[in-house]
C-alpha positions in Angstrom: -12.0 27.6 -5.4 -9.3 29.8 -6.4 -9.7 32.2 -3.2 -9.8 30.2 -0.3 -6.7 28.0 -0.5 -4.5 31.1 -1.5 -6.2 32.9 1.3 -5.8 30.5 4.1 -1.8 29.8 2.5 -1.1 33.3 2.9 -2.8 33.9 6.3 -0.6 30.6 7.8 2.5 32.3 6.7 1.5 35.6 7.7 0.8 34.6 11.3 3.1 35.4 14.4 5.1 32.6 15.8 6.1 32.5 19.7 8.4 30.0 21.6 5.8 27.1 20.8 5.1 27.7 17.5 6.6 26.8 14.3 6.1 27.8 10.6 7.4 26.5 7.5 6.5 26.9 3.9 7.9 26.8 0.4 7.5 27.0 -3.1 8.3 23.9 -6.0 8.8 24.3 -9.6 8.6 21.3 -11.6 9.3 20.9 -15.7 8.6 18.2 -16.7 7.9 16.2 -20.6 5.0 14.8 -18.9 3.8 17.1 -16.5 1.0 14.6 -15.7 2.5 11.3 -16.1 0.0 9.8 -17.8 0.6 8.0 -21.5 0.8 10.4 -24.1 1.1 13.3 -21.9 2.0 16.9 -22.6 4.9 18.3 -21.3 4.5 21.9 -18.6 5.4 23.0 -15.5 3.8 22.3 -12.5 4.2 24.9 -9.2 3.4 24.1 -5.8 2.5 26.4 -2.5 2.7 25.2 0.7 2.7 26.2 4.5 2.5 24.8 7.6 2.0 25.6 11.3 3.2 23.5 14.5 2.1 24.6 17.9 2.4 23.5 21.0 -0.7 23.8 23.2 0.5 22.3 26.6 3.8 19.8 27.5 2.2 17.0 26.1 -0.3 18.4 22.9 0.5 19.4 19.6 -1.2 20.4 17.0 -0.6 21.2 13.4 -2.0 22.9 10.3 -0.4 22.2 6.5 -2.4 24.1 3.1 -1.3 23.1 -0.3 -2.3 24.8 -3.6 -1.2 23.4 -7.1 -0.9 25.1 -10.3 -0.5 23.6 -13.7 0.6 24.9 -17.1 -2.6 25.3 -19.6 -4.8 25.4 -17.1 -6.4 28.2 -15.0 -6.7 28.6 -11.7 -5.8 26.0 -8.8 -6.0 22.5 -9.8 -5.3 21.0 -6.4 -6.1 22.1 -3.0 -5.6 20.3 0.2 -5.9 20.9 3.9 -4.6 18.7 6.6 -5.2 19.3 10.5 -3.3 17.0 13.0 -3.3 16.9 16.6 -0.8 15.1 18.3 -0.5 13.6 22.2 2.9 12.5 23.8 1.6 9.6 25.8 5.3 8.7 27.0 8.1 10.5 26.7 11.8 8.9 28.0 15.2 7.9 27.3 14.3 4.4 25.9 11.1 4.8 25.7 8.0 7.2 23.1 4.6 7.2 22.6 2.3 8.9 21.0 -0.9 9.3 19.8 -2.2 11.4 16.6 -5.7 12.0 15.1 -6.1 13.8 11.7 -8.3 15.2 8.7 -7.5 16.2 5.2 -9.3 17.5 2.8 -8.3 17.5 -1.0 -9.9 19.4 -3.5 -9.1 18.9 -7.8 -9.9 21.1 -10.6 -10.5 20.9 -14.4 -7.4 18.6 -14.5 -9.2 15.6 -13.7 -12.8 14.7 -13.9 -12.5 13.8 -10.0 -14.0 16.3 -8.1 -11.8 15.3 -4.5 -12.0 13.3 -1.0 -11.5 13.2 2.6 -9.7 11.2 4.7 -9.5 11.1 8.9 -7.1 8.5 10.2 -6.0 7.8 14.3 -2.0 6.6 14.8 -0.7 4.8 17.9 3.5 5.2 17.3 5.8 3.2 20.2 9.6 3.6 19.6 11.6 1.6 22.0 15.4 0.9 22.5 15.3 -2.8 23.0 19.1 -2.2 23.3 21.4 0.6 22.3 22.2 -0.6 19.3 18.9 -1.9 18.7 15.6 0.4 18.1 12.2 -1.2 17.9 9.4 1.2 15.9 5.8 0.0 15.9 2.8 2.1 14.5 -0.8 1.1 14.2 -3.3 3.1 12.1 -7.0 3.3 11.5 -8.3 5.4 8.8 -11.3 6.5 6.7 -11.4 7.7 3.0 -14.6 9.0 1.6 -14.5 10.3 -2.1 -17.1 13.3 -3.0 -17.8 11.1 -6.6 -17.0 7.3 -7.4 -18.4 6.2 -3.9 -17.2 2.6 -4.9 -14.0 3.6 -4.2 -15.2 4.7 -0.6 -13.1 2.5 2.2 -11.7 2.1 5.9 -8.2 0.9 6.3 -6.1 -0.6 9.2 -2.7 -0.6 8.8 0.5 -1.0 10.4 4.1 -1.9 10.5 7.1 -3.4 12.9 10.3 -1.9 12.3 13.6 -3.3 13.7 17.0 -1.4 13.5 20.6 -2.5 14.2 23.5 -0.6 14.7 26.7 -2.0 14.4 30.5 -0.5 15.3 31.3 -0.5 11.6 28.9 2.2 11.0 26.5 -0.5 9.3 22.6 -0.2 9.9 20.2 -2.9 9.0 16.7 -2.5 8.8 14.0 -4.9 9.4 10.2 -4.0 8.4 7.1 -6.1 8.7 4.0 -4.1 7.0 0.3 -5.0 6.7 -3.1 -4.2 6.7 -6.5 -4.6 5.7 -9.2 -2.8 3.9 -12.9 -3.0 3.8 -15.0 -1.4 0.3 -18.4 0.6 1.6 -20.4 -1.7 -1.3 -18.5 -4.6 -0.9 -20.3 -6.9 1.3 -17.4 -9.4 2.5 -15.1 -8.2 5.2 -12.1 -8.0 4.6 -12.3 -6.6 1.1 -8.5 -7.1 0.7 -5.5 -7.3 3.0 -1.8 -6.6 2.3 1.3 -8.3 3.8 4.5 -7.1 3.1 8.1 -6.2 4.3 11.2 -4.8 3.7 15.1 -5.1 4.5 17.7 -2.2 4.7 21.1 -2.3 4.7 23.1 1.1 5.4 26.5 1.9 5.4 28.5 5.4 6.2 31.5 4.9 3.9 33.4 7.8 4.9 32.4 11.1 7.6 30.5 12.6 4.3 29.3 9.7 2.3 27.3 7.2 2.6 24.8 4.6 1.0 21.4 2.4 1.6 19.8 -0.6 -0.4 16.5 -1.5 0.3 14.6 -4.6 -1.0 11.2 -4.5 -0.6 7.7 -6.3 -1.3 3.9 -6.9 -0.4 1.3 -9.4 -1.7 -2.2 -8.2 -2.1 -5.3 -10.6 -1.3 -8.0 -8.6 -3.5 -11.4 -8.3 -3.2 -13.7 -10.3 -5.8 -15.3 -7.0 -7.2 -18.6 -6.0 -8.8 -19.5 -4.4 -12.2 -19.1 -0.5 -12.3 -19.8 2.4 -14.4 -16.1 4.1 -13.6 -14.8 5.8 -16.8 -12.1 7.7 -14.9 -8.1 7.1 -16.2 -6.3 8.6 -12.9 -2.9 7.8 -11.5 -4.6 8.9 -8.3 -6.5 5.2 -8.1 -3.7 2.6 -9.8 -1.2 4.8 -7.5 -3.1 2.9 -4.4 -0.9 0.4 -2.4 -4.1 -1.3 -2.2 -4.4 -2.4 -6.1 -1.5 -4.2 -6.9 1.1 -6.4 -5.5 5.0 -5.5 -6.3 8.7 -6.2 -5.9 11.6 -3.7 -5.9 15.0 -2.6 -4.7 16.0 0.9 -4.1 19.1 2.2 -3.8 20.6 5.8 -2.5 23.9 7.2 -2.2 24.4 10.6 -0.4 27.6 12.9 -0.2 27.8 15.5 2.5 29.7 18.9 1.4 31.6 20.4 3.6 29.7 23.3 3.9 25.6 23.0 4.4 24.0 20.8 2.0 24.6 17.6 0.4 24.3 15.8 -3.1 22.1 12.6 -3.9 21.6 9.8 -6.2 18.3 7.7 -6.0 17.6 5.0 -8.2 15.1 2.1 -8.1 13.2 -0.5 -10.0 9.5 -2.4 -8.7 7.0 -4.5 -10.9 3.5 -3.9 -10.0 1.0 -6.6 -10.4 -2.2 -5.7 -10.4 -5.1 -8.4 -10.6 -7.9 -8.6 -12.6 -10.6 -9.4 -10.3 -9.6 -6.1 -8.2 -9.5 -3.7 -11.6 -12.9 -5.6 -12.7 -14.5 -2.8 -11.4 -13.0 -0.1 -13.9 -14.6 -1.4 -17.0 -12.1 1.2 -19.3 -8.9 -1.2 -17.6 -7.8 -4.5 -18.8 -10.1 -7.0 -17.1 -7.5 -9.5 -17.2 -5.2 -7.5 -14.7 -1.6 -6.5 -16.2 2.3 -5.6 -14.6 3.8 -2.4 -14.6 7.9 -2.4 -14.4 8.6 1.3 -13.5 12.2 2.6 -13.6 13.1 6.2 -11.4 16.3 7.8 -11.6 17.2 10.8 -10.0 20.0 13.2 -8.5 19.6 16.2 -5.9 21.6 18.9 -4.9 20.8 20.8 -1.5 23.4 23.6 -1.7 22.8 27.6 0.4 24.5 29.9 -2.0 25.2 32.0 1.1 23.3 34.8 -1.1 20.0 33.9 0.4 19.1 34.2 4.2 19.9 31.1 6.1 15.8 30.3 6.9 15.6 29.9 3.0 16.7 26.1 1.9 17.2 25.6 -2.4 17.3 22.4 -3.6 17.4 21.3 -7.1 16.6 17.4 -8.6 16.9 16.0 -12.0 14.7 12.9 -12.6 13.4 10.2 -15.6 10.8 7.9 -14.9 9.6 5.1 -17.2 6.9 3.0 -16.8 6.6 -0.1 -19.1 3.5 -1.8 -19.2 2.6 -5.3 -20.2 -1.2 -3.5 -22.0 0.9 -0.6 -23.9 -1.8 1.8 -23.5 -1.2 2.2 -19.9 2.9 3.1 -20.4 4.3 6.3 -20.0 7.6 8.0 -19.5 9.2 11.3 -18.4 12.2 13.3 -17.7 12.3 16.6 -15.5 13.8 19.0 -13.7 12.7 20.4 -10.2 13.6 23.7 -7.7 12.1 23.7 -4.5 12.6 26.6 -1.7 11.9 25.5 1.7 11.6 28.2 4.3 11.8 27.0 7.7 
């Protein structure tokens, strides 16, 4: 488990690049007080390994290669592993006019720090981006995918999704954003199709205050229409599940404000707020979870720095984040909290 990642990581970044090919990579350090996020969690550090590799095969084809390995503090080897393979076709290419067309596999592989052993998913994207106007973009994306877990089959699914994106440009250096967002999702061993669809949207407002600073607020929401789901042996507590867009129902707001230093790099502020509602007759089927349903009202907070020290060749990129999350839960067990600091150095 340990060898294969590592090897494949070091082989991407190890192989020649010509005029049409790319490679990227980077290492992220993250301490955090809960390394895991989960309640009662222990704090650590948590590193990350990753590589990727962009060629293109002809005018129109691309493809694309990206390894990931995790490590995590008190316990051995690699805890996560993943592998995604992409392959991309540029349909349309013009001045008002893209589209493309992408097919894709990943493969994702956990250790001893959770009892789930990994999955797979393959998914096919149709992208359109259109200038309606100049000052007004159209973005449209349709995509049908596959999940299929290696344990906990009940969790086993097929997904279509997609979303309608409007943006407007104005003289005053103001950008709103429209988004319509939906899709639907159909359980392997639930019999009733649609298991559970999602409707949703957001709306962005943008502004460039000055030439080096500038802000975005974003409201945003979805309702989910669950499925009525059977009993189930699932024991499993994993963030990787109640993380799914396609388990609760939410509200939030987002905001950012970015600052441009003269130099290269920039600093950032990111703050937002959502409730998650998630229904009882969708977490029936975990019978360690509330059967009831509960909300979650999760706080994040964080500021970035992306700043070259000149010290460091230009193809390296540092940046460093400080974070707090809190999670407040109406069923107490299921809070948690956190506060960290992160380093991550891209190479590109």
């Amino acid at each position: 488990m340990i060898k294969s990642p590592l090897s494949i990581l070091l082989l991407v970044l190890l192989t020649g690049t010509g005029a049409s090919a790319e490679l990227a990579g980077g290492l992220l350090l993250d301490t955090s007080s809960n390394m895991l996020q989960r309640p009662d969690g222990e704090s650590g550090t948590f590193a990350m390994l990753y590589a990727s590799y962009d060629r293109q095969v002809t005018r129109r084809v691309f493809v694309m290669y990206g390894v990931q390995g995790d490590f995590l503090e008190y316990y051995a080897g690699v805890q996560h592993h993943s592998h995604e393979f992409t392959a991309l076709y540029d349909a349309v290419t013009g001045n008002n006019l893209n589209v493309n067309a992408t097919v894709s596999a990943e493969l994702s592989r956990y250790g001893d720090v959770t009892r789930l052993a990994g999955y797979n998913t393959f998914s096919a994207d149709v992208y359109a981006k259109y200038y309606i106007t100049p000052a007004l973009l159209m973005r449209a994306s349709t995509i049908v995918g596959l999940k299929r877990f290696l344990d906990y089959e009940s969790e086993n699914c097929a997904n279509i999704d997609g979303f309608l994106r409007f943006d407007r440009f104005f003289r005053t250096r103001t950008t709103v954003r429209l988004q319509l967002e939906g899709g639907v999702r159909r359980y392997d061993e639930l019999e009733n199709t649609p298991s559970a669809t999602l409707v949703g949207g957001r709306l962005r407002l943008a502004q460039s205050m000055t030439n080096r600073c500038g802000m975005w607020i974003e409201a945003h929401g979805n309702d989910l229409s669950p499925p009525s789901a059977g009993a189930s042996d699932m024991t499993l507590y994993d963030r990787i599940f109640l993380d799914d867009i396609y388990k609760y129902s939410n509200r939030g707001v987002i905001l950012s404000l970015k600052y441009l230093f003269p130099g290269k790099g920039s600093l950032q502020f990111k703050g937002s707020f959502a409730r998650h509602d998630y229904p009882g007759d969708e977490m029936a089927a975990f019978n360690f979870l509330p059967g009831g349903g509960w909300r979650e009202d999760e706080q994040k907070y964080s500021i970035s720095m992306t700043y070259h020290p000149g010290v460091i060749p230009e193809s390296l990129r540092p940046t460093y984040e400080l974070y707090f999350i809190d999670v407040d839960a109406s069923e107490q067990s299921l809070s948690y909290d956190g506060v960290g600091m992160t380093l991550s150095l891209a190479y590109r």
